[in-house]
N, C-alpha and C positions, 0 to 999 in steps of 0.2 A: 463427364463431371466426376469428382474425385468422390468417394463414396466417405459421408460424416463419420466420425469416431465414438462412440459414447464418452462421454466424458463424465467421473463419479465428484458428485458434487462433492463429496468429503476430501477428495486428493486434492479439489484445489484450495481450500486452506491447509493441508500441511505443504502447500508450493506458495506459500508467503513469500513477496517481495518484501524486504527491508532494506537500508540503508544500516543499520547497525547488525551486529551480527550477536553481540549481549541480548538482545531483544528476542532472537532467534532460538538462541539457548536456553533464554530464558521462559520460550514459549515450549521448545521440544522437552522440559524438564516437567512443567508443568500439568503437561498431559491438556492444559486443556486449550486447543487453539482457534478458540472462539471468544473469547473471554477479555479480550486484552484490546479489542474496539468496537466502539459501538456501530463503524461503517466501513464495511471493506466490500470490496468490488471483488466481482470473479471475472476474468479478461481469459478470453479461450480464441486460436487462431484456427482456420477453418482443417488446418490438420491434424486440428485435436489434442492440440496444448493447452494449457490451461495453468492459469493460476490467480493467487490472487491478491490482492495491495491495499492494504490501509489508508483512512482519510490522514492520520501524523504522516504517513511517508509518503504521501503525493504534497503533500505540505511542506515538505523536507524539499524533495526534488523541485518545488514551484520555489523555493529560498535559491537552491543551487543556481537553475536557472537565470533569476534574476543576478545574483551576486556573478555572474559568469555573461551578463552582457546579453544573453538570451530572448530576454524579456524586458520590460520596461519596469521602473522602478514602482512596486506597489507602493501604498500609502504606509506611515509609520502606525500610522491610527489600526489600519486594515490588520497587519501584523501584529499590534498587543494585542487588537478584541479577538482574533483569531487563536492566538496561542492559550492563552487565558480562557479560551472557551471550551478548548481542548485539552486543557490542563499540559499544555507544550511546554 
């Protein structure tokens, strides 16, 4: 069995996923990269990568998806209360 990694909870918010890369910059400038959502996931694979993704950009990637045939077409409704709740 392969032996676990420690993995520092701080490294995996400065390994943010995004979709934009303004966002990124605009996080590494600001020193503070916690700040800029109120829910983001830390995602770690059993060799001890890790990082982590905001609720806007699983939001983002679940738009992609759909507009790309992937997924079935959410609701129009589903999509304004969602962005609007999220300030998207």
């Amino acid at each position: 069995m392969p032996q676990k990694s420690k993995i520092d909870p701080a490294k995996i918010f400065e390994r943010r996923a995004s979709l934009n890369p303004h966002e990124i910059a605009a996080r590494e400038t600001s020193g503070c990269e916690t700040c800029d959502s109120r829910l983001v996931f830390a995602l770690a694979t059993r060799e001890g990568d890790a990082f982590s993704i905001d609720l806007p950009t699983i939001i983002a990637c679940l738009g992609q998806a759909e507009e790309r045939g992937h997924l079935p077409p959410l609701p129009a409704n589903w999509w304004n209360k969602t962005r609007n709740h999220l300030n998207l």
